[in-house]
Each structure stands twice: as C-alpha cells, then as structure tokens.
C-alpha positions in Angstrom: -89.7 -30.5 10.5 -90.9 -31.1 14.2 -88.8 -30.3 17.1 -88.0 -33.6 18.0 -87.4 -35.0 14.4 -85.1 -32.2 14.2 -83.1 -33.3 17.5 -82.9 -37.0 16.1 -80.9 -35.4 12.5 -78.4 -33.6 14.5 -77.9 -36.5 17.0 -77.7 -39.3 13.7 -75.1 -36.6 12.0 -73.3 -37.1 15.5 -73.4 -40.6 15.6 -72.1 -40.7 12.4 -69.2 -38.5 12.1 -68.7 -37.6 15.9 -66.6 -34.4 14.9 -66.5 -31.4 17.7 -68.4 -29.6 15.3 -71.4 -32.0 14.8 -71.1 -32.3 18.8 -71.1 -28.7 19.4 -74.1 -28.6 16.8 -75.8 -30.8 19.0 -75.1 -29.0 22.4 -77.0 -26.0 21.0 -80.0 -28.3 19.8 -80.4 -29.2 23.1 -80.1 -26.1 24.7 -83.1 -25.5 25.9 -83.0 -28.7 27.8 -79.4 -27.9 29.3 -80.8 -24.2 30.3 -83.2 -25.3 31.9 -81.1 -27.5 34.2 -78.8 -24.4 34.8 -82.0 -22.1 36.0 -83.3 -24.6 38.3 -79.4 -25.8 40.1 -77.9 -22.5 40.0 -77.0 -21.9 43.9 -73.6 -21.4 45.7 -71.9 -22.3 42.5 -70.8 -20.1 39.3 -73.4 -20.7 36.5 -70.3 -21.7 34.0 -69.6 -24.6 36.7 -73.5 -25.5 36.4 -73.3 -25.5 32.9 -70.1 -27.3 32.0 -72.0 -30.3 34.3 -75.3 -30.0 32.6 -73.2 -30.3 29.0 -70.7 -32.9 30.4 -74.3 -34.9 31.1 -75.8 -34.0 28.0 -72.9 -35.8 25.7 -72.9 -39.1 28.3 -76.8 -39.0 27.2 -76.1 -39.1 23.6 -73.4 -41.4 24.0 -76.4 -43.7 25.6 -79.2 -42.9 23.3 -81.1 -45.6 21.6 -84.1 -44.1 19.3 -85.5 -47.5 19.1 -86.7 -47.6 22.8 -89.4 -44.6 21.4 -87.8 -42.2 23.9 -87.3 -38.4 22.7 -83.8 -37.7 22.4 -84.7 -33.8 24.9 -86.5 -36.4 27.3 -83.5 -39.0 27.4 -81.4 -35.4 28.1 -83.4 -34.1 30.4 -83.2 -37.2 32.6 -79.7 -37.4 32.7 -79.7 -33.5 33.9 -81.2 -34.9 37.1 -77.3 -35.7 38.1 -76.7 -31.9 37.5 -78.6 -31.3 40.8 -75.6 -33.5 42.8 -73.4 -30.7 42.0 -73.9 -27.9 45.2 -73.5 -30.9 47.2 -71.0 -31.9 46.1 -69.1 -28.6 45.9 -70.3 -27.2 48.5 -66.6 -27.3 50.4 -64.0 -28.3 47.6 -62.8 -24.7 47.5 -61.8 -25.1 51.2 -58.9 -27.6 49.9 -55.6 -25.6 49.0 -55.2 -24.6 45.5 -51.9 -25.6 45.0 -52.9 -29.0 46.4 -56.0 -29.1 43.9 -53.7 -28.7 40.8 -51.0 -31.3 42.8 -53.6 -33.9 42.6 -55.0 -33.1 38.9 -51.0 -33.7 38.0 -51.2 -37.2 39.5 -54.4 -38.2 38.3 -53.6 -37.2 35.1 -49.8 -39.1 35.4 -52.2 -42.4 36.3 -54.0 -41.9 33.5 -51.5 -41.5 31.2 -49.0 -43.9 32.0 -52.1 -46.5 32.4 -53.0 -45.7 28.8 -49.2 -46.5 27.9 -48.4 -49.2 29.5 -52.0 -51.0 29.3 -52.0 -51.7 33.0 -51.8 -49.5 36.6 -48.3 -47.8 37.2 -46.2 -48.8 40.2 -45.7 -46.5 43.2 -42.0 -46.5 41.9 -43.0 -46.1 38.4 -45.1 -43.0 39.3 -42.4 -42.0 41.8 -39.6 -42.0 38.7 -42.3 -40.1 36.6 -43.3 -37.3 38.6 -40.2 -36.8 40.4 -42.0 -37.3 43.9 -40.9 -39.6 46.7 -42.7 -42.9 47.1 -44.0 -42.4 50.2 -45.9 -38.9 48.6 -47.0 -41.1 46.0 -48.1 -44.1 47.8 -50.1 -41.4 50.0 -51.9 -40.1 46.7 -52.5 -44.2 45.8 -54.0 -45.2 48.9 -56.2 -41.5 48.8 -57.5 -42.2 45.5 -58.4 -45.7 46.3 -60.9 -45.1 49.0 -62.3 -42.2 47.0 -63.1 -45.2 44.7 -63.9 -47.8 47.1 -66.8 -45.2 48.8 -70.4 -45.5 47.5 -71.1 -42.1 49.6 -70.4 -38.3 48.6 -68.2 -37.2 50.5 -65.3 -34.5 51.0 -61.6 -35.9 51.4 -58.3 -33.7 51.7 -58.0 -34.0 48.3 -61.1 -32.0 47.3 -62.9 -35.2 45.6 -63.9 -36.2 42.0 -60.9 -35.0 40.0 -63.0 -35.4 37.3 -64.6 -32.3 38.2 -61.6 -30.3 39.3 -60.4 -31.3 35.6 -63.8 -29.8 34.3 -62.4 -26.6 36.1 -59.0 -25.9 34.8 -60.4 -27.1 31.5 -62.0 -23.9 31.7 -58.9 -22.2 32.8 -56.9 -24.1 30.2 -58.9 -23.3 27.1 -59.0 -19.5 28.1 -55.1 -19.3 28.3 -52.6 -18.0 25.1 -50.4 -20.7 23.2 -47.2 -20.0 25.8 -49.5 -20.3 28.5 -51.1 -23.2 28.1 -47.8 -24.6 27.2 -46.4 -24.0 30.5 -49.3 -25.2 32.0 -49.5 -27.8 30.7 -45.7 -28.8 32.1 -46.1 -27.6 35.0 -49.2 -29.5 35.9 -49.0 -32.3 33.7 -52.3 -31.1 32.7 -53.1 -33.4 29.3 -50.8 -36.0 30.0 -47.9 -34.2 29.6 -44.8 -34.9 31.9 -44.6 -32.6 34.8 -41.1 -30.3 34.3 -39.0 -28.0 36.4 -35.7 -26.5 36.4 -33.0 -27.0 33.5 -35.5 -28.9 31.8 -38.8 -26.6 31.6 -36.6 -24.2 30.5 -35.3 -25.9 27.3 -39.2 -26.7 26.5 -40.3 -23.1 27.2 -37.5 -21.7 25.5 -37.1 -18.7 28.0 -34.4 -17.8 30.6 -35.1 -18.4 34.3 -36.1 -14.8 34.5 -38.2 -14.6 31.6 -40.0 -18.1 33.1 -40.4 -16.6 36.6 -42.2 -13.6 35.0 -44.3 -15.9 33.2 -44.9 -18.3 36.4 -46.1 -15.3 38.2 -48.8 -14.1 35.4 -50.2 -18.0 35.3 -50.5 -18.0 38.7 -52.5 -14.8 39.0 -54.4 -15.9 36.0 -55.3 -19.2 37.9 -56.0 -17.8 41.0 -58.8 -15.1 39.2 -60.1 -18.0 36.9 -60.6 -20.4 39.7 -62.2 -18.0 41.6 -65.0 -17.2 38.9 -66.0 -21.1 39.7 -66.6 -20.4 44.0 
C-alpha cells in the first residue's frame, strides 16, 4: 500500500469513528509533514510550542479534507502548516504580559465560553460579574478588551497577551502534565475547563484539604507553573 493510500485509511477510520485514538493515529501518519513544519519555524520559540501549532493545524486540515477534490491528504496538511509560520510573530512578546494576568484572562475566556454554551447566548457583564466573583467594572474591562481583539484584522499585541486560544494551547500543556490533585486545583482556581473559579471556604470543601495543607499545595502549583511556562519562552 502506497504512502498516500495509506494516509487516506487512517484519515477515513477518523472520519468515521473520530476517537482520540484514531486521531492520535492520524497525527503520527502525518508526521513527517508536521516535522517538517517544526524544522523549518523553530526560532525564539520552544519546539513543543511549534509543535502543538503545527498538530493544532494538522486536525483543522482533516477536519477540512475532501478526497474528492484529488488533493493528497500530506499536501492538503502541508498547506495548512503554512499558518504554523505566524507563530514567532505572533509570540514574539506575549511573555512580556504578567503571568498572573495571562492565567486571569484564560479564567474569563473560559467563563464566556462556558456560560455561552449554557445559556445558548453571550453572558451579561452582571452575569459574568456574579460568576466569577469580579466587579463589573473589571469585567466590563475584560468585555470591551476582548472585543477589539476580535474586531482587529491585524496581529497585534494587547495588554492581554492576545489569542487566548494559544495561551490555552499552553497551559494545556501544563495541565495535562500535572497529578489528579493538581489538576483539580487548577482547574478551580483558574477555571481552566469550564469549571467555576473557587476561593476561600469553598475551594476548600472541593479540595478536601485544610487551609494549610491548600497553601502548601498553592505554592507547589505555582512553582510548577512558573517552570512549565517557562519551557514555552
């Protein structure tokens, strides 16, 4: 069986049963292709960041892959890898945005998201406020951020450190490298997945732990954040 005819089975396995095995299955058939984009954009940027993009592209060209337009399915990829080279251009300054500001507005975007999803329409400012335990006038500044981000057809750097779907690409990273506590507090302490953001009495009860035994466990996340983030500068 021929290279390509080989690509088109695992892709038509995906198709079919779209599994994160079958997808992972895929990722390594197109390998090559993905390598190749990380060799040639590698710069300023951690490979792993390179490569997450070059895979993140690599599933949005499957999910646009017609075989009937006589296109190899590692051509199709490989095209799509051309938006992999946006990246050190893109990055080349988000790390200058505070950290704790970073993961402050991954926790909204996520809230949007999630409340969006619930309610099947946008979440008010007082809505959000109520949700995330922020004033409005904090949220309404996050709003009225997010919408210009939208509204601009140019890259460009805002206070915010730009494309939080990137910076999610990031602490996904961070997320899936953390233990089952871990990644629980995280999660409620970030909101990161959807989850509601926590503090006090009430991350307590859903961490199970004493404020002592959650301080010592806030510390060691936030020494594991700081070395994971920095493996993406």
């Amino acid at each position: 069986m021929t290279r390509a005819k080989e690509d088109i089975k695992q892709w038509e396995t995906w198709k079919t049963n779209p599994t994160p095995e079958n997808l992972s299955n895929l990722v390594s058939q197109m390998k090559p292709v993905i390598h190749k984009a990380i060799q040639v954009n590698q710069g300023a940027l951690s490979p792993a960041v390179v490569e997450a993009e070059a895979k993140i592209q690599a599933v949005n060209a499957f999910k646009t892959y017609d075989p009937n337009r006589d296109t190899q399915l590692s051509t199709h990829v490989t095209n799509y890898m051309k938006k992999v080279n946006r990246l050190n251009y893109t990055y080349q300054d988000i790390y200058s945005v505070p950290e704790a500001r970073r993961i402050k507005y991954s926790t909204f975007a996520n809230t949007v998201s999630r409340m969006k999803e619930e309610k099947g329409r946008d979440p008010s400012a007082d809505e959000l406020a109520t949700e995330l335990g922020w004033s409005r006038a904090e949220v309404s500044r996050y709003l009225a951020e997010n919408r210009r981000e939208l509204s601009d057809n140019q890259p460009h750097h805002s206070d915010l450190g730009a494309h939080d779907t990137r910076q999610g690409m990031v602490m996904s990273y961070i997320y899936n490298d953390l233990t089952p506590t871990q990644k629980l507090l995280f999660e409620n302490v970030t909101g990161y997945g959807g989850k509601k953001v926590m503090d006090g009495t009430d991350l307590r009860r859903a961490m199970n732990m004493t404020q002592g035994q959650l301080s010592y466990a806030k510390r060691q996340l936030t020494d594991i954040v700081k070395k994971a983030a920095g493996r993406f500068r």
